[in-house]
C-alpha positions in Angstrom: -12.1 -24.5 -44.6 -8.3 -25.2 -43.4 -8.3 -26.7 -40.2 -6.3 -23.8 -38.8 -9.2 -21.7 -39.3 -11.4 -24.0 -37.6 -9.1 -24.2 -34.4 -9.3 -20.1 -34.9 -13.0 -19.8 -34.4 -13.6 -22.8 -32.2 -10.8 -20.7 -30.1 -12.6 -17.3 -30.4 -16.2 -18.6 -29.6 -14.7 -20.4 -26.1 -12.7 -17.6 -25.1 -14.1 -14.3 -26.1 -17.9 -15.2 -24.5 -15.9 -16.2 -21.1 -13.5 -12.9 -20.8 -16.8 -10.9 -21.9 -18.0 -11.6 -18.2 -14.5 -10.5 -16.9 -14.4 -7.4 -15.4 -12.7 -4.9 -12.8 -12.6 -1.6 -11.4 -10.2 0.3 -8.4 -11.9 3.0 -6.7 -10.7 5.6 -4.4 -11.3 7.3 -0.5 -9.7 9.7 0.8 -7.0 9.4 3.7 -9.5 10.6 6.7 -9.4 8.1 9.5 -6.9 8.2 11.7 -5.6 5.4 14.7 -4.8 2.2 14.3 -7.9 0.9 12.5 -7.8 1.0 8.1 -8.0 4.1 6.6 -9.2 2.7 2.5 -7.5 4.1 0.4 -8.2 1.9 -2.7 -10.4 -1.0 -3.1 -10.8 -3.1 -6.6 -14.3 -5.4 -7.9 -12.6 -8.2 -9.8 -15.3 -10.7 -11.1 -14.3 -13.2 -13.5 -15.1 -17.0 -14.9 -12.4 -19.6 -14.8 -11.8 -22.9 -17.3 -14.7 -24.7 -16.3 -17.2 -21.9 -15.7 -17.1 -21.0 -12.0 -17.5 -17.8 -11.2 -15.3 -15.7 -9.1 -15.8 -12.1 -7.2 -12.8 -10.4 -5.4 -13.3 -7.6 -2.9 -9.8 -6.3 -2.1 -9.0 -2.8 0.0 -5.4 -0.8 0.7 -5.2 0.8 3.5 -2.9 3.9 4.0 -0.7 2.0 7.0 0.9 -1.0 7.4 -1.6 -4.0 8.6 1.3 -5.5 11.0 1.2 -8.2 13.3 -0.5 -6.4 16.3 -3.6 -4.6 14.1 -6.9 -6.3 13.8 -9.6 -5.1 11.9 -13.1 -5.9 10.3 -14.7 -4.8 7.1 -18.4 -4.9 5.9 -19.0 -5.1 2.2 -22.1 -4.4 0.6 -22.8 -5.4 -2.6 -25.7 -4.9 -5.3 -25.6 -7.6 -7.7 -29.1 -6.9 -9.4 -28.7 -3.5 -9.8 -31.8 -1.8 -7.8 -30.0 0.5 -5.6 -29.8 -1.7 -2.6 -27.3 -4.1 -1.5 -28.6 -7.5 -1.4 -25.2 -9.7 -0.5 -23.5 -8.7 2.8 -18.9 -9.9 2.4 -17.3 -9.7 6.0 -13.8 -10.3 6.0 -11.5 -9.7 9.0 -8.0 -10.3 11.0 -8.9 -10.5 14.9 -5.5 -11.2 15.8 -5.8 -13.8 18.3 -9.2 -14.8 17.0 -8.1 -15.4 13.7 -8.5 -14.7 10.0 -11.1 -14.7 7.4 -14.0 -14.3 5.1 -17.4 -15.2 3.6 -20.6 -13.7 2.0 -24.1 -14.2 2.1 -27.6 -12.9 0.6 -28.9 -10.5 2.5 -31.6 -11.5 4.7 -31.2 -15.5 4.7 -29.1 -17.7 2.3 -26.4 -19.9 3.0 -23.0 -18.4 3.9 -20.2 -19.2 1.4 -16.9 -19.2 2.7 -14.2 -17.4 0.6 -10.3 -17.2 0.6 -8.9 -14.4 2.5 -5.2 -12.9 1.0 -3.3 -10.7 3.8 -1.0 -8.4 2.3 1.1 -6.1 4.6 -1.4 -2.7 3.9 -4.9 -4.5 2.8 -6.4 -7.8 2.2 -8.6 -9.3 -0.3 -11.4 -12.1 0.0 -12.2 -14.0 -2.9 -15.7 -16.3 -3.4 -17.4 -18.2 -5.5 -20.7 -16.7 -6.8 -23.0 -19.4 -8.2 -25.4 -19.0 -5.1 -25.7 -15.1 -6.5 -27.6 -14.0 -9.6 -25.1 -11.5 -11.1 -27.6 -9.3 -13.3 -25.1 -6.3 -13.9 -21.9 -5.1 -13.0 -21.5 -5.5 -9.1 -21.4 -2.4 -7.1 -19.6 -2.4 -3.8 -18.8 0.0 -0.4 -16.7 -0.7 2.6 -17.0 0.0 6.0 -14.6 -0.9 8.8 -15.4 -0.3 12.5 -13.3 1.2 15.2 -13.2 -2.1 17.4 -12.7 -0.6 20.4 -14.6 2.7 19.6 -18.3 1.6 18.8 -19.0 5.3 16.7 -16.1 5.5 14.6 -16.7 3.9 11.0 -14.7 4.1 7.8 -16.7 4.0 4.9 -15.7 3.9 1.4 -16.9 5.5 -0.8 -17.8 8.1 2.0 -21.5 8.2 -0.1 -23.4 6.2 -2.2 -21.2 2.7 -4.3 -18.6 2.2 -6.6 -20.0 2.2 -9.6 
């Protein structure tokens, strides 16, 4: 066998199992919250394996108004990594203004919390962490919610029932 076509399979059997565990999906809300809090309008699942195997899940939302200076929000993610119907990993990520910035996950219930990398953009923000404290048994599913701070009964959620798939 030419050495080419050994480099060509060693290639394929390194790369093809790795991007086989990449995946991503956007889904949608509709625009009905209104004020100064994040109405979702979008939010994207990226999960994903770099060089060296770690694995990566990104939870990213766009709101339909501009995040400026002055806003401060919080949002909830759920997730269902196993793939029974119920969420068992809780994501917060949030911009307090004054309090500050950030993000992290952790297992529902007890487990360690694993602080991620929070990305403002100027209508959403994403938080990114590494999952090799989660069992990833399917494709993730994931829903939003986002408080009214200063309004204890108003909650954005997204989807508005059930998960993205």
């Amino acid at each position: 066998m030419k050495a080419s076509r050994v480099l060509i399979l060693v290639a394929l059997l390194i790369i093809v199992p790795g991007q086989a565990l990449a995946y991503e999906d956007t889904g949608y809300d509709p625009a009905d919250r209104e004020g100064d809090y994040p109405d979702i309008r979008t939010t994207t699942r990226s999960v994903w394996k770099n060089g060296d195997g770690t694995g990566f899940l990104r939870i990213s939302f766009t709101g339909e108004e501009m995040l400026g200076v002055a806003a401060y929000w919080e949002i909830a993610v759920r997730l269902d990594t196993r793939g029974d119907g119920s969420f068992d990993v809780l994501m917060r990520f949030w911009d307090l203004d004054m309090s500050g910035t950030g993000c992290f996950a952790r297992k529902r219930g007890a487990g360690d919390r694993i602080d991620g990398r929070l990305r403002l953009r100027t209508h959403g923000a994403s938080c990114r962490i590494d999952t090799s404290q989660f069992r990833l048994t399917k494709e993730v599913r994931w829903k939003l919610k986002s408080p009214a701070l200063h309004d204890p009964g108003e909650v954005e959620v997204a989807p508005n029932t059930g998960y993205y798939p």
